[in-house]
C-alpha positions as a Markdown table, in Angstrom:
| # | Residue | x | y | z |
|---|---|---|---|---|
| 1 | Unk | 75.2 | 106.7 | 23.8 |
| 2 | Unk | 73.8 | 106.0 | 27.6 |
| 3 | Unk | 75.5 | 108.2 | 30.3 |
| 4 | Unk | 77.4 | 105.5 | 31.4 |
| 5 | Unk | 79.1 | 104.9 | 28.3 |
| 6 | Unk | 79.9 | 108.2 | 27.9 |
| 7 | Unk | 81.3 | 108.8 | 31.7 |
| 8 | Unk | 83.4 | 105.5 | 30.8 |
| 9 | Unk | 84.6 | 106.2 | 27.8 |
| 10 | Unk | 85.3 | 110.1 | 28.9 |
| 11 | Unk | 87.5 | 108.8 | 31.5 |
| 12 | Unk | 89.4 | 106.7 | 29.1 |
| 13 | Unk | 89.8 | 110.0 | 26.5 |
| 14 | Unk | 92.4 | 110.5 | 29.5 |
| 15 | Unk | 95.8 | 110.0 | 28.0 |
| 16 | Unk | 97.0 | 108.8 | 31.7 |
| 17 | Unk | 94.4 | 106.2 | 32.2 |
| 18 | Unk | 94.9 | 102.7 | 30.6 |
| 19 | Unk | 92.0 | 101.0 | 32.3 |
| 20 | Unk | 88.7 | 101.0 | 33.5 |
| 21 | Unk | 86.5 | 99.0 | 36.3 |
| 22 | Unk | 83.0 | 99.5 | 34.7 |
| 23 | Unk | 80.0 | 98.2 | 36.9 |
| 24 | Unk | 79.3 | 94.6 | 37.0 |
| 25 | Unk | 76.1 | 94.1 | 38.9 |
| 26 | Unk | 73.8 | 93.2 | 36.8 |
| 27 | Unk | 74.5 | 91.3 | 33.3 |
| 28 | Unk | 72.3 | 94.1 | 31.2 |
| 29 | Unk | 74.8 | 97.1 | 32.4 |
| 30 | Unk | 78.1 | 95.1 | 32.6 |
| 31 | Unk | 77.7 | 93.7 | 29.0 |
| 32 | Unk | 77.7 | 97.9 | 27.7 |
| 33 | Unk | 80.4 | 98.9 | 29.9 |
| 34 | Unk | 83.1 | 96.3 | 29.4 |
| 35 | Unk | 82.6 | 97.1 | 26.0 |
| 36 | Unk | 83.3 | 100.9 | 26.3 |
| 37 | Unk | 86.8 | 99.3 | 26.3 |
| 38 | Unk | 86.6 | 98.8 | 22.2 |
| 39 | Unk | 89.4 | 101.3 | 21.4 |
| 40 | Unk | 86.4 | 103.6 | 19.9 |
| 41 | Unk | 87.7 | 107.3 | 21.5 |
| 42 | Unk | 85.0 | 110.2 | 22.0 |
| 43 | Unk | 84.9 | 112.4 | 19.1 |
| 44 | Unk | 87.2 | 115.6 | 19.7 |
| 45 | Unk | 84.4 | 118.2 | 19.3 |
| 46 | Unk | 82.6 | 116.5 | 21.6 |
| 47 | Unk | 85.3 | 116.3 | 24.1 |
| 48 | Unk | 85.8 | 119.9 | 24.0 |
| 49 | Unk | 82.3 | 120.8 | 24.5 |
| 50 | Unk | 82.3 | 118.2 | 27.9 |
| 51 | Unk | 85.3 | 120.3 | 29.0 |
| 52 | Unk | 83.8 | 123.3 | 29.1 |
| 53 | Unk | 81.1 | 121.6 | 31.8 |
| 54 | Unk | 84.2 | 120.7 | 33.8 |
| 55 | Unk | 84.4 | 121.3 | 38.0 |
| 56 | Unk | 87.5 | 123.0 | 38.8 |
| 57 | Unk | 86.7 | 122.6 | 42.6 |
| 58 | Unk | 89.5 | 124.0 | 45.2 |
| 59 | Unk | 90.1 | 120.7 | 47.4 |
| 60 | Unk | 88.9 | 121.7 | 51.6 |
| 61 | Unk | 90.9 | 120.8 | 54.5 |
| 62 | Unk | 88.5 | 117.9 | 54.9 |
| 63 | Unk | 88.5 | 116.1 | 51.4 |
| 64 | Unk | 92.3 | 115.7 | 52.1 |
């Protein structure tokens, strides 16, 4: 699985999120990503091994 696919189809593990607006620029990278949309969810374990690389970071006064 490329890195792309993976970010893509972590985002969509997300029961809140219902869709997805892949990259499109060039034919070779949109082709992969649009079809990250297959219904095909990350395996579990893996899931819970990404979560514990997670980046809890406390929002500034300027990312606001």
């Amino acid at each position: 699985m490329t890195m792309a696919e993976l970010a893509l189809r972590w985002i969509l593990a997300e029961p809140s999120v219902s869709t997805i607006i892949p990259g499109m620029r060039k034919r070779k990278t949109s082709t992969p990503n649009m079809a990250t949309s297959d219904g095909v969810r990350i395996d579990p374990s893996l899931l819970s091994q990404l979560k514990q690389h997670r980046w809890d970071r406390r929002p500034t006064e300027w990312s606001q």
